[in-house]
N, C-alpha and C positions, 0 to 999 in steps of 0.2 A: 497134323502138327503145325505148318506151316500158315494156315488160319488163325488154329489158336495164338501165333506168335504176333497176329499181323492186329489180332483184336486186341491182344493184351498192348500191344506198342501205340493203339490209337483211341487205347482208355484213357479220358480226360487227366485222371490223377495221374497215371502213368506219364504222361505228355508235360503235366503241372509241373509235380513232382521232381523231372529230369532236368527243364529249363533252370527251377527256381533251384538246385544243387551245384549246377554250373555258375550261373550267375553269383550267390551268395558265395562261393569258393573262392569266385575272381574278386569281388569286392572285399569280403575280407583279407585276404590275403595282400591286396593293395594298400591297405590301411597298415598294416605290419609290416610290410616292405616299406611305408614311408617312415613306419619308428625306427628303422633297422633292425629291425630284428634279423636272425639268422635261419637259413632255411627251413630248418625245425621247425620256429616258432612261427615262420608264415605260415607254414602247415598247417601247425596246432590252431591257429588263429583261422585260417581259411576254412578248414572242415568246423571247427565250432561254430562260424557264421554259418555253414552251411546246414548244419545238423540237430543243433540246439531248438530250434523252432519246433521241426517236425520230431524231433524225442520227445520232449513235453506237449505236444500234440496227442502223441501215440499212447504218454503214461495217464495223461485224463481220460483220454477212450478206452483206457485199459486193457492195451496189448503191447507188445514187445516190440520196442523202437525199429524202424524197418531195415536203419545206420546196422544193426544189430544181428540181421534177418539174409543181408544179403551183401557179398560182394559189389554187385553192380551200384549200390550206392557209394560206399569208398571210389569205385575208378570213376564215377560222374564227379566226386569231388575233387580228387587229384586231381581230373582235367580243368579245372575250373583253378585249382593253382597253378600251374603249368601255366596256363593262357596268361593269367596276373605275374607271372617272371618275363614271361616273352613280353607282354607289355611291356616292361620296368626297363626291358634291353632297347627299346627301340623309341618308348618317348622320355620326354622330359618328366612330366609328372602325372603320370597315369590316374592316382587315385583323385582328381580332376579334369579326367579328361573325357566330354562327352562319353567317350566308349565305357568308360567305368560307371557315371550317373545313369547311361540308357542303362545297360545293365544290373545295377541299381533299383532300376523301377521297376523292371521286365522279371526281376528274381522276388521283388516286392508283391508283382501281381499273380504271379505260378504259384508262389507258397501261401500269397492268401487265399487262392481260388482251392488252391487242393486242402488247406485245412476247413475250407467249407466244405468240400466234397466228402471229408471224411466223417466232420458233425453231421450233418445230415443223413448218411450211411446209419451213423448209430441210432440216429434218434433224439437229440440231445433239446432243450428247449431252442426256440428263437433265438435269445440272446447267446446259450451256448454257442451257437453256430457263429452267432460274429465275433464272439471271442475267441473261440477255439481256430478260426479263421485270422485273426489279428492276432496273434499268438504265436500262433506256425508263422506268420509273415514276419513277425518285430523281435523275434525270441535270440534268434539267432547272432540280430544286431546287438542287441542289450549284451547278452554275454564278451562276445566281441571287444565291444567297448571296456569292460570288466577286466580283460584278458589284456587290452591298452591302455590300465590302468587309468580310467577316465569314467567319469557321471554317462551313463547309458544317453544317446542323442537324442531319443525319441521321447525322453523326460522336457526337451527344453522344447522351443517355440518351433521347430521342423515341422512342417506339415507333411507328416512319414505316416505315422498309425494312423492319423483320420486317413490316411486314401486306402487302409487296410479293412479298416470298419466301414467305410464305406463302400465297399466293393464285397465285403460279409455281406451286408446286409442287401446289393444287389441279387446275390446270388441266392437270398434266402426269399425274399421277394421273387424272384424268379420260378422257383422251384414252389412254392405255397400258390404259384399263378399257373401252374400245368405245364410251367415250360419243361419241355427234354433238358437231362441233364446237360447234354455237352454244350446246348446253346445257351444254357445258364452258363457254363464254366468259361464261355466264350465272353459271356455278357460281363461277367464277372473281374475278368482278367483283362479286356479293354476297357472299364473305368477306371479300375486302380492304378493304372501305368499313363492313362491320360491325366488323371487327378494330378499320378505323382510327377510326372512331364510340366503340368503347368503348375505345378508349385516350384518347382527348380528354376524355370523360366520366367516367371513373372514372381518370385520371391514371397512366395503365400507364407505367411506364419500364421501360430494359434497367439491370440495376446493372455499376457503373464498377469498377473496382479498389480506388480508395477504399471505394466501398462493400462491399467484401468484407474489406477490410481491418479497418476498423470491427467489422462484425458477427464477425469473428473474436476482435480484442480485447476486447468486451462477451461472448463466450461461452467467456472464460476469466476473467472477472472473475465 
């Protein structure tokens, strides 16, 4: 019994999975603690980040969200509120504050690597996989923001989904090349939190239409 416990606990998705519940729990929750909202509704706002991804994950692979399936998903997210209160007591403005963005990236690259992990389980095309991977990673955020009565973040110039899609498409690459799974899910889940590290730090964006618009009429002038 005690093997089985120790293989289940160092299955990639298992390990994915658990990170990027905690992490999404503290970030949203941080974001509803700066609307004020009231404990409820960090809640409500914390596990939606948390959960939303990987349910719409689990209803296109067609099984029963795992939010649904099991306890130990609720207390990985309550813990991931919990952490985002005790934050809120002790700094100034947390959902700013390094500790929220690393976690921010580290919950970005767990949920993208484990919704690859689960494409690829099924079978699903190539592109499936980066989607179903950038979906589980960005789903959670989208609603989130819905729920903070605001346009979804990952719609505007954030360089957020592309470090999603690109870290799908690592891991799908990986896995089509012989790699072992878990060194894919490793490969996988150190680019997208490097991608999304140096887009926060050196301020990568995607350009808008405006923005191409712009730099067309400046390069006829």
């Amino acid at each position: 019994m005690s093997q089985e416990f120790v293989a289940e606990a160092l299955d990639p998705f298992v390990v994915m999975n658990a990170i990027g519940l905690i992490a999404f729990a503290l970030v949203g929750s941080t974001k509803a603690i700066r609307e004020e909202f009231d404990l409820f509704g960090v809640t409500v706002v914390g596990l939606a980040t948390a959960f939303a991804g990987g349910a719409t994950r689990d209803v296109l692979v067609g099984r029963v969200p795992l939010a649904l399936q099991s306890t130990s998903e609720i207390g990985l997210g309550t813990v991931g509120v919990a952490l985002a209160i005790g934050l809120h007591l002790v700094l100034e403005a947390p959902d700013d504050h390094p500790i929220t963005l690393f976690a921010d990236g580290v919950g970005l690259a767990a949920f993208t690597t484990a919704g690859a992990i689960v494409a690829v389980d099924v079978g699903v095309s190539g592109f499936g996989v980066v989607a179903i991977a950038t979906i589980n990673a960005v789903g959670g955020g989208a609603i989130a923001d819905v729920l903070l009565d605001r346009s979804p973040f990952i719609l505007f110039e954030d360089f957020y989904a592309s470090c999603a899609v690109l870290g799908g498409a690592v891991y799908l690459g990986a896995t089509l090349g012989g790699v072992a799974g878990s060194t894919a899910a490793i490969a996988c889940a150190v680019v997208t939190v490097l991608a999304r590290m140096a887009a926060v730090t050196r301020g990568w964006t995607l350009p808008t239409a405006q923005t191409l618009r712009r730099r067309e009429e400046i390069g006829k002038n």
